[in-house]
RODO-2510 file (C-alpha; in nm, 4 decimals, decimal comma):
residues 394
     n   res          X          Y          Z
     1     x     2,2935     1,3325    -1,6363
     2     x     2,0926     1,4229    -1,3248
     3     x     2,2486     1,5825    -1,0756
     4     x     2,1335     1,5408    -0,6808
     5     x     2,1234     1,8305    -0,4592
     6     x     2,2270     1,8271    -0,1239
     7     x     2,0828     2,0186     0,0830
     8     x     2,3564     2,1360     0,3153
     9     x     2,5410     2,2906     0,0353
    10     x     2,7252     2,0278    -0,1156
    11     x     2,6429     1,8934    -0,4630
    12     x     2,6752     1,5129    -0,4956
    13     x     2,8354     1,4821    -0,8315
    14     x     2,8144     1,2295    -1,1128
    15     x     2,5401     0,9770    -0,8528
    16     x     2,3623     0,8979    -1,1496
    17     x     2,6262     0,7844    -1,4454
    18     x     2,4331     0,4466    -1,4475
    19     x     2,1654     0,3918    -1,6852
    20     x     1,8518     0,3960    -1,4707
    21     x     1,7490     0,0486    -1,6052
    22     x     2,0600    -0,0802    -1,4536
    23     x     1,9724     0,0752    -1,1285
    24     x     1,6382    -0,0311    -1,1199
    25     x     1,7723    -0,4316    -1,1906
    26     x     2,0056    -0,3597    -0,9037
    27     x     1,7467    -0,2398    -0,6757
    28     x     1,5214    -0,5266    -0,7481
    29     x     1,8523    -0,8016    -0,7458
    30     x     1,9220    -0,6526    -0,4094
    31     x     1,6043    -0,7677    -0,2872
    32     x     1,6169    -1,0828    -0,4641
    33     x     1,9575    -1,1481    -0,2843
    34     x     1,8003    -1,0921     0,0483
    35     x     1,6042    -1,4265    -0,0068
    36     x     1,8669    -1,6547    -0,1362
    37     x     1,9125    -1,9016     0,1521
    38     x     1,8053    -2,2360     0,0597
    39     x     1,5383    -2,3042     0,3649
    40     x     1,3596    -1,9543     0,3006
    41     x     1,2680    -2,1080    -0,0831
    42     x     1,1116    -2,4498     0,0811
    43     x     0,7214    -2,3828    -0,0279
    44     x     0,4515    -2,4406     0,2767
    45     x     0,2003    -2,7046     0,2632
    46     x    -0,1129    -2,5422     0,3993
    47     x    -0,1000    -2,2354     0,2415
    48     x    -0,1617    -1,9480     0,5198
    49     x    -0,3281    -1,6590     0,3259
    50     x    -0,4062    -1,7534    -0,0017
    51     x    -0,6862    -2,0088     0,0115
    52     x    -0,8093    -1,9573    -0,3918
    53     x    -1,1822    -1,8267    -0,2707
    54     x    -1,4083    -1,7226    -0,5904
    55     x    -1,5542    -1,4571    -0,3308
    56     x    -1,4620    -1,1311    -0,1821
    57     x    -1,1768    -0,9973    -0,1759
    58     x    -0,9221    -1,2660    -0,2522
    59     x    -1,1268    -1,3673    -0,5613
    60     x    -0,9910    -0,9853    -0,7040
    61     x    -0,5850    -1,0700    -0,5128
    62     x    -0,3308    -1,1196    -0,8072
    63     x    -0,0149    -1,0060    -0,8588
    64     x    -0,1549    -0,7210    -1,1005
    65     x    -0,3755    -0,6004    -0,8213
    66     x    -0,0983    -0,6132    -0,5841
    67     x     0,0902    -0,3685    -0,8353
    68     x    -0,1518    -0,0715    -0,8716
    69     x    -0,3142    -0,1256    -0,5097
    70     x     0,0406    -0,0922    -0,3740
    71     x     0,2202     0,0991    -0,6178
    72     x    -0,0510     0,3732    -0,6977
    73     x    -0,1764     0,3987    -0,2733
    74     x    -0,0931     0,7454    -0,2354
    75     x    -0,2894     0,8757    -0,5253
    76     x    -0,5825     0,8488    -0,2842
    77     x    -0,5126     1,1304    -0,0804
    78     x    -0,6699     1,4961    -0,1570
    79     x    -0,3831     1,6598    -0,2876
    80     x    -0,3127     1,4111    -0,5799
    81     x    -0,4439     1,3695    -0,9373
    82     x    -0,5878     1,0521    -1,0119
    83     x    -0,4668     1,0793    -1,3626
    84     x    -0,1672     0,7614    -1,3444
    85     x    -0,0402     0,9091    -1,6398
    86     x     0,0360     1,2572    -1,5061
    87     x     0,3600     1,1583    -1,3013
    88     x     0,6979     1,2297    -1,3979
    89     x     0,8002     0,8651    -1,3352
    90     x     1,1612     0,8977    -1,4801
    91     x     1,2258     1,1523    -1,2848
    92     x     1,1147     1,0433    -0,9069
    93     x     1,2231     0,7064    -1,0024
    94     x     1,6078     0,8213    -1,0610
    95     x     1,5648     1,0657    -0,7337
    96     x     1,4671     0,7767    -0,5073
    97     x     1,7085     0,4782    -0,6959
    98     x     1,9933     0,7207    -0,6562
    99     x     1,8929     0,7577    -0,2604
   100     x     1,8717     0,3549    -0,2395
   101     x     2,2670     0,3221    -0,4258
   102     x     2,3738     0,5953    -0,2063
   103     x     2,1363     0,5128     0,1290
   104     x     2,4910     0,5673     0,3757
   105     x     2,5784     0,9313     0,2266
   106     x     2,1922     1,0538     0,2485
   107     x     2,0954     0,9039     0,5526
   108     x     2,4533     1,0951     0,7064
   109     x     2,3708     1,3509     0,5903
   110     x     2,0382     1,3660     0,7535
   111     x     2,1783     1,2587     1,0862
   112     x     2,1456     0,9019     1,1580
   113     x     1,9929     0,9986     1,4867
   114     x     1,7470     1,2052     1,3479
   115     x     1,6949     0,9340     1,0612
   116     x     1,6776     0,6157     1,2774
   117     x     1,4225     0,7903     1,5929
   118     x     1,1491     0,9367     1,3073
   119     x     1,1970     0,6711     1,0897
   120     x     1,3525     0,3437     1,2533
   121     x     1,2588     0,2990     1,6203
   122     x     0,9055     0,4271     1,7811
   123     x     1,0664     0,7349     1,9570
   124     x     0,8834     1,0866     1,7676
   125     x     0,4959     1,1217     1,8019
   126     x     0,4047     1,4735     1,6392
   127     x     0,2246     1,4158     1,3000
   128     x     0,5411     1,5645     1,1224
   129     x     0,7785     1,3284     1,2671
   130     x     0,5969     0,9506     1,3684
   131     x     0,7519     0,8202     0,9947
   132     x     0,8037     0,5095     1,1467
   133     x     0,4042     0,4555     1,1850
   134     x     0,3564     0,3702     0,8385
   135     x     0,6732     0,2049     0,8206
   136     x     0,5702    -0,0773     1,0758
   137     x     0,2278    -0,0959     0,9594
   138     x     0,2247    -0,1239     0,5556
   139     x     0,5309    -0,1799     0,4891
   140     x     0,6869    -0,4448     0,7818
   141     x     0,3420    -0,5862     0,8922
   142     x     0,1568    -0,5414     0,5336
   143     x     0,4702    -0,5854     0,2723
   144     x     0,4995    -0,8716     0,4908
   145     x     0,1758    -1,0516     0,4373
   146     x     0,1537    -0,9648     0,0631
   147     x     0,5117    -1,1142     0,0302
   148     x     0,3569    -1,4364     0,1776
   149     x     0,0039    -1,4141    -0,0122
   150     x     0,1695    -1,3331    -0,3261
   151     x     0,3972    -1,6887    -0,2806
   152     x     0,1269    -1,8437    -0,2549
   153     x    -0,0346    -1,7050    -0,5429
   154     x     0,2234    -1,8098    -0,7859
   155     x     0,2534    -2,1704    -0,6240
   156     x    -0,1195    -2,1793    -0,6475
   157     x    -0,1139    -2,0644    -1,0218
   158     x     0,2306    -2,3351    -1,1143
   159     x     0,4419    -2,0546    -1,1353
   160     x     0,8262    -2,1528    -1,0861
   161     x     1,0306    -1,9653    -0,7975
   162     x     0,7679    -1,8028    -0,6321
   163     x     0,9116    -1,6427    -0,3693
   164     x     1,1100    -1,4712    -0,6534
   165     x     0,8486    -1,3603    -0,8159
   166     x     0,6991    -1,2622    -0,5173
   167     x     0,9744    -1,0146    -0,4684
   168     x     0,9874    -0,8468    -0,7604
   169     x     0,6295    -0,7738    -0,7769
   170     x     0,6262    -0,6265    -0,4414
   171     x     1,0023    -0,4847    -0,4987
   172     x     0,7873    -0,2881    -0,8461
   173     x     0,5319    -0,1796    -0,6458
   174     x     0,7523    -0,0061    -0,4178
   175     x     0,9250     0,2094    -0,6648
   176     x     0,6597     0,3099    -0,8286
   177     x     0,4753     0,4290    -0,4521
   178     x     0,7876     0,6139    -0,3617
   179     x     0,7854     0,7574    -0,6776
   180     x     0,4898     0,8880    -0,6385
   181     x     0,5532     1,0252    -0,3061
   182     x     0,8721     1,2033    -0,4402
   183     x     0,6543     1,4395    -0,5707
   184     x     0,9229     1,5663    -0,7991
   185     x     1,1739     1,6025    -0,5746
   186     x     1,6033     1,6091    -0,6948
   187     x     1,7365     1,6032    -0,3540
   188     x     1,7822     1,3613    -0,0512
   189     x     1,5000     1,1340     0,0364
   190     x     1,5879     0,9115     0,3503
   191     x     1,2048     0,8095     0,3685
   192     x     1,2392     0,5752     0,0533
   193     x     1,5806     0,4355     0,1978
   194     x     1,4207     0,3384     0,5062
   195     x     1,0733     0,2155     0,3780
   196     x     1,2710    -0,0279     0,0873
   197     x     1,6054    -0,1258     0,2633
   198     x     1,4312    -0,1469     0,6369
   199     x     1,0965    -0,2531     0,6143
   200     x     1,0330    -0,4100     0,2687
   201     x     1,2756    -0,6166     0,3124
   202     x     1,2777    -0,6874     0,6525
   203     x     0,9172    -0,7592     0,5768
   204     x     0,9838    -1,0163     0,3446
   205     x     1,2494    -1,2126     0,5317
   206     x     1,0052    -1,2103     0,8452
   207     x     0,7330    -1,3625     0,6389
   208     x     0,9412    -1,5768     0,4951
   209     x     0,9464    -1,7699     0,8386
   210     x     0,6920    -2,0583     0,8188
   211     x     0,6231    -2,0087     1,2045
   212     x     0,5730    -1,5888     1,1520
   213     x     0,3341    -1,6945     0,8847
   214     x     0,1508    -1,9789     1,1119
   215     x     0,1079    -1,6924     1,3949
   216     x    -0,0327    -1,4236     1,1371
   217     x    -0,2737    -1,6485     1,0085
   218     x    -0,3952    -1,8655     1,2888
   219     x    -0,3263    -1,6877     1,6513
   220     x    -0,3849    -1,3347     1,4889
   221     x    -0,5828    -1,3316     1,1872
   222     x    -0,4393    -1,1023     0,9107
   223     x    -0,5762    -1,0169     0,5787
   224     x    -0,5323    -0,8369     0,2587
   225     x    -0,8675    -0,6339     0,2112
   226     x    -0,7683    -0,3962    -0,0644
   227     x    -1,0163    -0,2720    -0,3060
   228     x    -1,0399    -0,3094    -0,6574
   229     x    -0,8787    -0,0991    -0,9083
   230     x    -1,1519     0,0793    -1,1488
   231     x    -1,0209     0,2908    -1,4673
   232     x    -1,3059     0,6026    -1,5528
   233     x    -1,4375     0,6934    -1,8572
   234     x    -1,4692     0,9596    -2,0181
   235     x    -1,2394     1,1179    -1,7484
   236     x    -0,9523     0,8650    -1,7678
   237     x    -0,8406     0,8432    -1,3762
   238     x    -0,7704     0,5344    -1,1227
   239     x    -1,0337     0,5085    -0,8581
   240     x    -1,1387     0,2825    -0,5919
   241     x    -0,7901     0,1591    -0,5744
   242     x    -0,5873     0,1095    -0,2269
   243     x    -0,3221    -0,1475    -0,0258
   244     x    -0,5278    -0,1860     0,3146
   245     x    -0,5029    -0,4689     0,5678
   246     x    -0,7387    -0,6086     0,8595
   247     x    -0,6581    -0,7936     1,1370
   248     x    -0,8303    -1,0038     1,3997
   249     x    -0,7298    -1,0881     1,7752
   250     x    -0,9946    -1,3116     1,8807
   251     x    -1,0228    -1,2702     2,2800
   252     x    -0,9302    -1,5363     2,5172
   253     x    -1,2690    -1,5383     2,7049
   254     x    -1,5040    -1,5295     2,3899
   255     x    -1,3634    -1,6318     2,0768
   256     x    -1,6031    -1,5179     1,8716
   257     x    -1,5208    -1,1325     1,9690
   258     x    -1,2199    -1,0306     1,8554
   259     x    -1,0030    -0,6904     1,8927
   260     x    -1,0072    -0,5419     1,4835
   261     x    -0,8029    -0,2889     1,2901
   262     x    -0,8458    -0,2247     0,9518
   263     x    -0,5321    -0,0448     0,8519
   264     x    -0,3625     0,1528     0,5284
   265     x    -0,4545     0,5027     0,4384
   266     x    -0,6693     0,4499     0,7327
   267     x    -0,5731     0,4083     1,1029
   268     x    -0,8524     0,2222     1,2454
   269     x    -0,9846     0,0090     1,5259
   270     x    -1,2734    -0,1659     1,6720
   271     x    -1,4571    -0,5109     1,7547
   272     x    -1,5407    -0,7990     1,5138
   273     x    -1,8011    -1,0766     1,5708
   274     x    -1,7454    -1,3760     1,3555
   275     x    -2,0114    -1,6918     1,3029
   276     x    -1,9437    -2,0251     1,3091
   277     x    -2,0346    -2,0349     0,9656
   278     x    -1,7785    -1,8370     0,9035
   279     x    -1,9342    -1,4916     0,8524
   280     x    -1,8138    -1,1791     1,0167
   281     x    -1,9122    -0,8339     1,1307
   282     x    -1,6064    -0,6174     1,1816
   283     x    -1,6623    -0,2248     1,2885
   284     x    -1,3549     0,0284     1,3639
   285     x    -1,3369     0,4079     1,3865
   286     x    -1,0230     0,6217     1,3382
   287     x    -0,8439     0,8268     1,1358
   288     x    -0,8211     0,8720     0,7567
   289     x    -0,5454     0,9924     0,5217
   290     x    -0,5871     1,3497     0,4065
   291     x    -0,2551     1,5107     0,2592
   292     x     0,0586     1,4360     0,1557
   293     x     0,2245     1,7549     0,1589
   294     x     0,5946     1,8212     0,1126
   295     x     0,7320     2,0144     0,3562
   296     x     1,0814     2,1471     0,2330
   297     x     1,1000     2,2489    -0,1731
   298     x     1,4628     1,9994    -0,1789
   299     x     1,3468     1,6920     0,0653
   300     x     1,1494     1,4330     0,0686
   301     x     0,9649     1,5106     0,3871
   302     x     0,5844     1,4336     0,3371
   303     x     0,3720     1,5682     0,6366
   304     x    -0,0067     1,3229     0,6399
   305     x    -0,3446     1,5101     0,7506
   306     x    -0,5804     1,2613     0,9134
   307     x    -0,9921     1,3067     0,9502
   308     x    -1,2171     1,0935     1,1569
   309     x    -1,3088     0,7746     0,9885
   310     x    -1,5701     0,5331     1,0820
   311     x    -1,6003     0,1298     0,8395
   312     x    -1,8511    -0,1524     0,8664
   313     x    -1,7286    -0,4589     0,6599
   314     x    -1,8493    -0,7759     0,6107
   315     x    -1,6564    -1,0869     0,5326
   316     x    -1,6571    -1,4585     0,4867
   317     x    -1,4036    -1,6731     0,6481
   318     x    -1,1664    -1,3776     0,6304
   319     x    -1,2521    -1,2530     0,2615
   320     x    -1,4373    -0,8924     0,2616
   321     x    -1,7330    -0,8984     0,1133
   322     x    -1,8702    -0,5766     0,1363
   323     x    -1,8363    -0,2378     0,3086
   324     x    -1,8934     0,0857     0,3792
   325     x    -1,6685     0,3455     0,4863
   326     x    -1,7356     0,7013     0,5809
   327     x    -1,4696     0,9460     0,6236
   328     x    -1,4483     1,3462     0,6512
   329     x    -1,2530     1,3678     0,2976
   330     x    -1,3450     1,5677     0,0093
   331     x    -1,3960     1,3069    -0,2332
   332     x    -1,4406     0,9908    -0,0621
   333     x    -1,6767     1,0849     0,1884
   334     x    -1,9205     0,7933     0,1580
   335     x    -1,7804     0,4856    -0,0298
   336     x    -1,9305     0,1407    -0,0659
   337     x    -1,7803    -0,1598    -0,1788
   338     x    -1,9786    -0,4698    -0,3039
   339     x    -1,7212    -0,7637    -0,4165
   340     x    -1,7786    -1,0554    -0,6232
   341     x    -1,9892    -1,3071    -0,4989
   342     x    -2,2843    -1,1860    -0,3613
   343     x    -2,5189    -1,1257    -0,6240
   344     x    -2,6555    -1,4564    -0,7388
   345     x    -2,6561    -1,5419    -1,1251
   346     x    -2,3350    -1,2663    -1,1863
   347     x    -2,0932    -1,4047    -0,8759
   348     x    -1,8094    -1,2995    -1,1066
   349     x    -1,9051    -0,9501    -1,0821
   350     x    -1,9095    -0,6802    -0,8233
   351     x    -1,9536    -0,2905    -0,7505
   352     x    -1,8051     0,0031    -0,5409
   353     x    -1,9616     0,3907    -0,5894
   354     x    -1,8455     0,6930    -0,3794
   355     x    -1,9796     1,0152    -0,3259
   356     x    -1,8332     1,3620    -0,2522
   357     x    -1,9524     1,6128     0,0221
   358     x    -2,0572     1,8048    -0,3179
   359     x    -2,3135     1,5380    -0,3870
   360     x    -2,1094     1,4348    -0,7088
   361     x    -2,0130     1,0830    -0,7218
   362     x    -1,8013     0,7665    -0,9381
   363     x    -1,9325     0,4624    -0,9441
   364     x    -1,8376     0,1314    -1,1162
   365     x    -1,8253    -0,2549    -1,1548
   366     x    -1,5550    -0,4809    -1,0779
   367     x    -1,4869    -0,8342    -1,1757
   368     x    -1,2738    -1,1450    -1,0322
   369     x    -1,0174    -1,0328    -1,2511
   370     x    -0,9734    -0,7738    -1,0077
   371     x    -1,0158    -0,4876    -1,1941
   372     x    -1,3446    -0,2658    -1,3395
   373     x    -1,4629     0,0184    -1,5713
   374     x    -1,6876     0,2882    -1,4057
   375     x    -1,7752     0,6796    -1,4320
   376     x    -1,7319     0,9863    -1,2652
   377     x    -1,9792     1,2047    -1,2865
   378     x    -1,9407     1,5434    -1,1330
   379     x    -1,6298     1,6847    -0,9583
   380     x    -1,5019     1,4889    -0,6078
   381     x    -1,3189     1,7596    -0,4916
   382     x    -0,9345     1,7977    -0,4885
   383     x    -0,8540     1,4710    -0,6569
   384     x    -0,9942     1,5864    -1,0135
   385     x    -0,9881     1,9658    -0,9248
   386     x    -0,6147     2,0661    -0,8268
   387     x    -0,3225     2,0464    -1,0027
   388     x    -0,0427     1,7679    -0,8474
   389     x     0,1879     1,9208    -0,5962
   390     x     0,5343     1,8873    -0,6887
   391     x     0,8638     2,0304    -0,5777
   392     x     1,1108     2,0844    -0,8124
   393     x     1,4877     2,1619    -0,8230
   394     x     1,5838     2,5657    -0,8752
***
């Protein structure tokens, strides 16, 4: 039995006498429940995300993807292994279910005040207390739209219940990314309570509305440009993985300029030109994702680093083909991105390298199965070099 420990002196006893399988169903149900209502399971005619391209970026988009983009995100920052199997899963998984089956308690004890203006509403702005940045962006905004894309997916692909499966992928990938950013933490964690019960799930019921989902895709354009997911050898580690999101305001006066961001571990924004062909030019400049660091030994209480950031990206009606991204990071300093469908008699296939500030690099190939194999070759700085920072319970 795992005890939690609070922080304020009081031990919460016997929170975790359920099996953590049972949790984890309940967790995931609870989602599921959120969705019931018979109009929210009507399925859309024009699909508004998912169009089925065999190029760029949606040519890689499945629900696999989805899972390691989303679930593994914060294993991009500097502090982190890229090892998937070095986690303590079992552990940061039963920290943050028992937060979710005991969300009122934690989020008390906290201070809801404290809890709903850093993490809730738009009211802190220091770097150590704007949790609700994030919170809008990836999880409201982007859980959102992958809710939607992924729906699509499966009706695309004959799946019955979409929207259900659609849930529990995203619902999977959510647990797994705040159990990575428990960092081995037993003790309160409010963040996970409000990124799952708020915006997750608020996500998902605002995308579920055919006329949000009309808006997103038509008056602003929104889409899912994550990269994807290569596997190393010899050095077995997860690279050029990552959830990020663009988005396109096309001005009033000349609609083929548009205001851009290109959002996830990145905070970007910038101008994009697109053709009538359908081609685009999209540049933005920012910041980048550093650090997750822990600040307290018993909470979840991650402090994020940014760097300035500047991306070119290329796309075709909406689906990236190709980028390049430079960032002052470690590891990731330069990275390029070619996806599928650009080079002529292998349209299946694709590429991505990245190279350090130490002139070491990892390069690979990627497929329309949406993941690749590749190499690293050299150390890229504090992703391969430093141990994983974890708390743990004394």
């Amino acid at each position: 039995m795992v005890q939690a420990f609070d922080p304020h002196g009081t031990d919460v006893k016997d929170t975790m006498k359920r099996p953590l399988a049972l949790q984890l169903t309940a967790a995931l149900l609870a989602a599921v429940v959120a969705l019931l209502p018979a109009p929210l399971w009507a399925q859309e005619a024009e699909p508004a995300f998912y169009h089925g391209y065999d190029f760029g970026s949606e040519s890689t988009y499945n629900p696999a993807t989805v899972l390691v983009n989303r679930g593994w995100d914060m294993m991009q920052l500097g502090d982190t292994q890229r090892d998937p199997w070095h986690f303590d899963y079992a552990t940061n998984a039963a920290n943050v279910l028992d937060n979710l089956a005991h969300a009122p308690s934690r989020v008390s004890a906290e201070g809801w005040r404290r809890f709903l203006s850093r993490e809730v509403f738009p009211l802190s702005f220091t770097p150590g207390t704007a949790r609700w940045v994030p919170n809008y962006t990836l999880h409201l905004l982007g859980g959102g739209q992958t809710f939607a894309m992924l729906d699509e997916w499966y009706q695309a692909h004959g799946v019955p219940l979409p929207k259900l499966w659609s849930a529990l992928t995203l619902m999977s990938a959510a647990l797994v990314n705040e159990s990575i950013e428990n960092k081995g933490v037993t003790g309160r964690n409010t963040d996970c309570i409000a990124d799952i019960l708020v915006f997750d799930l608020g996500g998902m019921l605002l995308f579920s509305s055919p006329a949000v989902r009309r808006f997103f895709s038509r008056q602003l354009e929104f889409f899912d440009w994550s990269t994807p997911p290569v596997l190393t050898w010899p050095h077995v580690e997860l690279h050029n993985h990552g959830n990020y999101y663009a988005a396109r305001w096309p001005l009033p006066f000349a609609k083929q300029i548009a205001l851009f961001s290109y959002f996830g571990t990145w905070t970007s924004f910038g101008l994009s030109y697109k053709r009538e062909d359908g081609y685009g030019v999209s540049v933005s400049a920012g910041g980048a994702s550093t650090k997750l660091i822990g600040s307290q030994p018993n909470l979840v209480e991650n402090v994020v680093t940014f760097v300035p950031a500047v991306g070119l990206f290329l796309d075709r009606r909406g689906s990236l083909l190709a980028s390049i991204k430079v960032a002052d990071i470690p590891d990731y300093f330069v990275h390029a991105q070619l996806y599928p469908g650009l080079i002529p008699r292998a349209k299946w296939l694709g590429g991505f390298a990245a190279v350090a500030k130490s002139g070491h690099f990892v390069a690979g190939l990627t497929t329309t199965l949406g993941f690749g194999l590749g190499g690293r070759f050299g150390e890229m700085g504090a992703t391969s070099a430093e141990p994983v920072r974890a708390w743990t319970r004394r």
